[in-house]
N, C-alpha and C positions, 0 to 999 in steps of 0.2 A: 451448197454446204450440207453437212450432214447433218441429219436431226439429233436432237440432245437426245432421246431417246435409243440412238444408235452410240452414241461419246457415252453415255453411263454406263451401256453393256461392256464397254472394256474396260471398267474401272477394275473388273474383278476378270485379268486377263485368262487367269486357269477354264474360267466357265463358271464356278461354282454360285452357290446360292449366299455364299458365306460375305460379310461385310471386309472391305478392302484390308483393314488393318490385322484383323484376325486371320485374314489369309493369304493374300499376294503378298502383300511386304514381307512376310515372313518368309516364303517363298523365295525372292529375291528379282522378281517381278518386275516391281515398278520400287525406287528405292525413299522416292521422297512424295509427298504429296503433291510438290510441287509438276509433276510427270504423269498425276491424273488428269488427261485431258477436260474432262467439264469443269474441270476448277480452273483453270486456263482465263485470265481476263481478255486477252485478247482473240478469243474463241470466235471463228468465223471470219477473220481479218481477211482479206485480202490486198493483190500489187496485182498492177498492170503488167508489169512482166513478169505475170507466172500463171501458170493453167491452176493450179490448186489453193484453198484457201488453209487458215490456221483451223486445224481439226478433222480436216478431211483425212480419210484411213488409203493409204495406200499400200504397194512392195515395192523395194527396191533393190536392185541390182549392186553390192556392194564394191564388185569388181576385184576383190583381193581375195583369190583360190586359198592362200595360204592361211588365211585367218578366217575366213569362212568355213574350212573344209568342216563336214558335218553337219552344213546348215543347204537348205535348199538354195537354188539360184536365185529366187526370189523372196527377201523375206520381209517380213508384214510390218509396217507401222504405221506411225500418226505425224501429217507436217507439222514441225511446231513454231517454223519462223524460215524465214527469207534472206540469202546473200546475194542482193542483185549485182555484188561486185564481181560475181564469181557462176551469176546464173543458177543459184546451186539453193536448194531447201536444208534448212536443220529440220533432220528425223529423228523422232526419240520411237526406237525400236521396240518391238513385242517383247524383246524379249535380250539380253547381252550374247552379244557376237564378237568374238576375238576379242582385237584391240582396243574395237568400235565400246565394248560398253552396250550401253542403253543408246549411246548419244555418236550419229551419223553423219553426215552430208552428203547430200545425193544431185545428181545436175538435174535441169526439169529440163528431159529430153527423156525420148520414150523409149529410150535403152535403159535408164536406169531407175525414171520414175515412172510408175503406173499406176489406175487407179487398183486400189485392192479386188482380187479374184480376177485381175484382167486376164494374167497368165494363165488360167485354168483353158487347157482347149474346149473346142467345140465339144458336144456332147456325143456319146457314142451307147449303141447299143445295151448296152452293157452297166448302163449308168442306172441307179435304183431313182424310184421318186425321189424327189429334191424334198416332199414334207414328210411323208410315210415310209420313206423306205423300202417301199416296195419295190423289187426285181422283176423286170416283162418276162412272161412267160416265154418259157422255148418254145411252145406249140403260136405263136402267136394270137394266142385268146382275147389279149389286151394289148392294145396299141397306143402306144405311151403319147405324150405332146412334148412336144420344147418350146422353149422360150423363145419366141420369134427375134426378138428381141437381141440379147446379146449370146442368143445360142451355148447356154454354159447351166442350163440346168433341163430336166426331164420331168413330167409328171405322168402319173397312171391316168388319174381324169383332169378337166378343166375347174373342177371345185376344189382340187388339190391346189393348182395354179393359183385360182384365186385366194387360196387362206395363203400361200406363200409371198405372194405379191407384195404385200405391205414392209416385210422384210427384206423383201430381194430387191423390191424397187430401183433404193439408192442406186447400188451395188450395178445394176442393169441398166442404169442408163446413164453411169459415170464410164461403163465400158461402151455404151453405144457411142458415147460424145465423143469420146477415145477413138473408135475407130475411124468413125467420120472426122475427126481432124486429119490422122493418119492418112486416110484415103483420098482427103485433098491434095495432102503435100505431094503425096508419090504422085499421084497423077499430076501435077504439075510438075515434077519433075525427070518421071517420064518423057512429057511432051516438050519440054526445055532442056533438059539437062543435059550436058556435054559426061562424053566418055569415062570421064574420072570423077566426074561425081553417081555415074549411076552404078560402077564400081564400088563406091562405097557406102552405097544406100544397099547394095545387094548384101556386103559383108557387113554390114549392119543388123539387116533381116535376117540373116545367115544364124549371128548369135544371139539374139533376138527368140529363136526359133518362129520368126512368122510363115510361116507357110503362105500366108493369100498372098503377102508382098511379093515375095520369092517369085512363086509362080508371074505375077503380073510381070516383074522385070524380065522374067524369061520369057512370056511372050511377047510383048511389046519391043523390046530393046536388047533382047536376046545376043546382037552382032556385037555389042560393047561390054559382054560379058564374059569371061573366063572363069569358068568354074573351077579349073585345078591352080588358077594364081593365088601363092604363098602370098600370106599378110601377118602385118602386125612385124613386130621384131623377132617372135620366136618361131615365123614362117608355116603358121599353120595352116590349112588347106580346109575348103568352106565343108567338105566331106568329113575331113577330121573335126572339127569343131563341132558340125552339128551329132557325129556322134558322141563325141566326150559328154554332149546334154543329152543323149537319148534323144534325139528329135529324131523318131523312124520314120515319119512320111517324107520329114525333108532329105531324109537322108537317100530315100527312095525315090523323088524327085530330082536331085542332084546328079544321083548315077544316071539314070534314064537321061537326062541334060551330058550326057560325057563327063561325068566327077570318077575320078580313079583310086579305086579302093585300093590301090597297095602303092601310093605314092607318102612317102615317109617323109617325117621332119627331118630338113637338113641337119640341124643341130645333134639329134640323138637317136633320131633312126626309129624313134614311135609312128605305129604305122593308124587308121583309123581303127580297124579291127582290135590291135592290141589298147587303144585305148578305150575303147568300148566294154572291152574283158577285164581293166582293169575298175573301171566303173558300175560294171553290175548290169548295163546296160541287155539285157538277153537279146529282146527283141531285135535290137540295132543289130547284135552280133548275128543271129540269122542271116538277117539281109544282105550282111555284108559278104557272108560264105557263101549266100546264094548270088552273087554277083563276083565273086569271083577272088574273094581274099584270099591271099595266101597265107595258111594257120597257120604257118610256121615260122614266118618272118619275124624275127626277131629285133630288139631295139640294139642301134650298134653299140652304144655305149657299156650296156652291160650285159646283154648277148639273153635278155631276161626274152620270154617269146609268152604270146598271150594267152598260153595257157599255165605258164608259171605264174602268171598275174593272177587268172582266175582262179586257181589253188590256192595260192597265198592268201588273197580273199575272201574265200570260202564259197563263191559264187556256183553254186553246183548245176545248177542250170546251161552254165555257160562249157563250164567242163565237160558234160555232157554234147552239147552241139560239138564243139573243139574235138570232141575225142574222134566223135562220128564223122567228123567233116577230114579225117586224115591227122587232127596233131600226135604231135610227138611225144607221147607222156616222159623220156629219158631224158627229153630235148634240156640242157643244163645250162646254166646262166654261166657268160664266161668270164665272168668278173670274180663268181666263188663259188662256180661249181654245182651250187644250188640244182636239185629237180623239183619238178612239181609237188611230187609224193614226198619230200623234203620240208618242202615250206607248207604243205598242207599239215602234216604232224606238226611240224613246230609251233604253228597257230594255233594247235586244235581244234582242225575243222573235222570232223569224223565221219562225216558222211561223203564228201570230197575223196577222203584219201579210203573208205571202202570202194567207190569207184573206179578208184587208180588200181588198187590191189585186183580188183576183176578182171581187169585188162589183160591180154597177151604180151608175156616180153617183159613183165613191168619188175624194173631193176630194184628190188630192195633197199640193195646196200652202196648206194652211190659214191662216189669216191669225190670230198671237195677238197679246197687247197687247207680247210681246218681239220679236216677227217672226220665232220659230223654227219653220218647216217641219221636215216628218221626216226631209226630207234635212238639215238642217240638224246637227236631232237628232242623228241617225246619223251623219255624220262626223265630228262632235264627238265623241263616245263610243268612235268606233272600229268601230261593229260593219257590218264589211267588204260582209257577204255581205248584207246590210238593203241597203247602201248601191246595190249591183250591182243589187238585184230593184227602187228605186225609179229608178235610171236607164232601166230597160227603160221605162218609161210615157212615152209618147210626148209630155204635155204637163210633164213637171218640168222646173220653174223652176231651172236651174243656177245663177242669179247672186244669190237671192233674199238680201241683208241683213238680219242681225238688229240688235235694238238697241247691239251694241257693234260694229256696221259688221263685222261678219265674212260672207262667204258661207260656204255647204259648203265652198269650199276652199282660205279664209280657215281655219276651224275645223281643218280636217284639219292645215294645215300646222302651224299653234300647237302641236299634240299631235303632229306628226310622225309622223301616221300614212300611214307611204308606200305601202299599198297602196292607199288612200283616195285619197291626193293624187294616184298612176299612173292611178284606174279614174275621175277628177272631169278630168282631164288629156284622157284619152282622150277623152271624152264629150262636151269642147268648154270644160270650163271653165276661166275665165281669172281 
C-alpha cells in the first residue's frame, strides 16, 4: 500500500503549495471531498482477487479512442473500490476524461490496470537526472546511473539516487512486483500455451506496447506467430497498431519479424504510415519510409494520403520526411478534393503550408467539388499571415468563387476580417 505521505501529495493534484479547497476544487480537480483519497475510510483495503489495494495510484487504459481523444493512452489515478462481479476496479481519475468524469472502471489485468509510471519506458540516454535535472554531457565527462531496479529513471551520481529513493521507492517496486508477475505468466505460457492463445498474448503485447514480451514470443514461439494477422473487428494489423501509439522499437522489431508496412485496413484502406502521420508520430514515420512505405497510398475511403493528414495537423516534421521521401504535395482527397496546401491554410498551420509553397510544382489554386482554394480557405478563417504568404505567388487566383459565390474577399468581408479584407484590397482584389 502506499504511504499516507504519498495519498496527501495528491490532495492538491495541480502540484501547488496552496490548500485543496482554495485551489483544486476550484479548478475542477477533484469535485467533492469525498474524492480526496486520505480522507478515504476505507484507505488501504484490500480483496483476494485483486493485485491493488484502496489507495494505491495507478494508469489506466480507458480503451474508448473517441472520448479519450486528447488524453494520453495511459491516464493516472487512484483505486477507490472493487467489482469482483466483473474483475473490474472503480478509478476515480486525475483528472475528468470524456464521458468517464472523474469516475471509471478499469479491469485488473495488465492491459488496462498498472501501477502508476509503469508505462514510462526504460530510460535512455538522453534522460536528465531524475533529482537535479541535470543533462549527461555530450563529451561524456559524466556518466549517469539508472535505476537497477525498475530501469525508468537516471541519476548524474549515486547521492542523487539516494535523496531520490525515499520518493521513488514506492513507485519502483510497484513496477518491479509488476513485471515479475508479468514474467511468470508469459513464461508459463510460453511453455504451455497452445497456438491461439500465444496469438493473443502477442496482440495483447502488441497494444500494450511491451517490447520484452513481444520479443520473448518471437523468440520462443515464433512458428505460432503471424505478425501481419488482422485482429480485432476493425482488422488491424500488430504494425499498424503499434504505430498508431508511436511504439518505434516495436515497430522496428515487427518489420525485421516480416510485419508489412503497406498492408492496409480492410475496411478503409488506412495504411500504418498514414496512420502514424496522422498522429504526430515522426519517428514511427521514419522507420516506416525507411522500410519501405509507400507515401503515397492513400486511405480508400476518402482518397485522404498521409501527407494530407500531416498538413491538416500541422505536423511539420512529418511533412518534411513525406516530402523528402517522394510524396505528392497535389495528391487530393477524392471525397472533396482537398490538397494538403489546402487543409494546411484552412487550419492555420503556417509553417506547414510555407513548406508546401517551397516545393516544385506546388498547385496554388486547387480546384475541389466546393471550389475552395486555400486562399479561399485562409480568409475565411481569418488566418492573416497564411493569407500574406499565398499573395506572394505570383499565379493566385484572387477572384476564384466558391460554391456559395463567395471569393477570398467575399469571405473575409462576411467575417470582417479587416486585415484580410486591407492585404486581398491591396493585392488587386475586387
Amino acid at each position: 500500500m502506499y504511504p499516507i505521505r504519498l495519498l496527501i501529495m495528491i490532495d492538491v493534484p495541480c502540484g501547488s503549495k496552496k490548500k485543496y479547497k482554495k485551489c483544486c476544487k476550484k479548478k475542477g480537480l477533484y469535485t467533492k471531498k469525498s474524492e480526496v483519497p486520505s480522507m478515504w475510510k476505507n484507505l488501504g483495503q484490500s480483496h483476494p482477487s485483486f493485485r491493488f489495494s484502496i489507495g494505491d495510484r495507478i494508469e489506466t487504459d480507458l480503451d474508448d479512442p473517441e472520448e479519450t481523444e486528447g488524453h494520453p493512452q495511459w491516464i493516472p489515478g487512484t483505486i477507490r473500490g472493487f467489482n469482483p462481479n466483473i474483475g473490474a476496479y472503480d478509478i476515480l481519475l486525475d483528472y475528468p476524461v470524456g464521458k468517464f468524469g472523474l469516475d471509471a472502471v478499469s479491469e485488473d489485468t495488465n492491459n488496462f490496470t498498472r501501477p502508476f509510471g509503469f508505462t514510462k519506458s526504460a530510460t535512455h540516454k538522453t534522460d536528465p537526472c531524475a533529482t537535479c535535472g541535470l543533462n549527461e554531457p555530450a563529451d561524456g565527462g559524466v556518466k549517469f546511473v539508472q535505476c537497477a531496479g525498475c530501469r525508468r529513471t537516471r541519476y548524474c551520481t549515486r547521492e542523487c539516487q539516494k535523496i531520490d529513493w525515499k520518493k521513488h521507492r514506492v513507485q519502483c517496486q510497484a513496477i518491479v512486483a509488476q513485471n515479475e508477475r508479468v514474467s511468470m505468466e508469459i513464461k508459463e505460457l510460453i511453455k504451455t500455451g497452445k497456438s491461439e492463445a500465444i496469438q493473443n498474448a502477442f496482440k495483447d503485447a502488441v497494444y500494450a506496447g511491451d517490447l520484452i514480451i513481444v520479443k520473448r514470443i518471437l523468440k520462443k514461439r515464433v512458428d505460432d506467430i503471424n505478425v501481419n494477422q488482422m485482429v480485432d473487428d476493425i482488422e488491424v494489423t500488430p504494425v499498424f497498431i503499434a504505430s498508431e501509439y508511436g511504439y518505434v522499437d516495436l515497430v522496428k522489431v515487427l518489420i525485421k519479424s516480416g510485419g508489412n508496412v503497406n498492408q492496409a485496413l480492410t475496411s478503409d484502406g488506412r495504411t500504418p504510415l498514414w496512420m502514424a502521420s496522422q498522429q504526430g508520430n515522426v519517428n514511427t514515420v521514419k522507420v516506416l519510409i525507411d522500410a519501405g512505405s509507400n507515401v503515397n497510398q492513400a486511405q480508400t475511403t476518402t482518397g485522404c494520403s498521409p501527407l494530407y493528414q500531416a498538413s491538416q495537423n500541422g505536423h511539420i516534421d512529418i511533412v518534411k520526411a513525406l516530402i523528402k521521401a517522394g510524396g505528392n504535395v497535389n495528391q487530393a482527397s477524392t471525397a472533396n478534393g482537398s490538397t494538403p496546401l489546402k487543409m494546411a491554410s484552412q487550419f492555420g498551420h503556417i509553417r506547414v503550408v510555407e513548406l508546401l509553397l517551397s516545393t516544385n510544382n506546388i498547385d496554388v489554386n486547387p480546384h475541389t467539388h466546393k471550389n475552395i482554394t486555400p486562399l479561399n480557405a485562409a480568409s475565411d478563417f481569418g488566418h492573416t499571415e497564411i493569407v500574406r504568404l499565398l499573395l506572394q505567388q505570383p499565379n493566385i487566383d484572387l477572384h476564384k468563387k466558391d460554391d456559395w459565390n463567395d471569393s477570398p474577399l467575399g469571405s473575409a468581408i462576411k467575417k470582417n476580417h479587416k486585415d484580410i479584407i486591407q492585404l486581398l484590397k491591396d493585392a488587386g482584389a475586387k
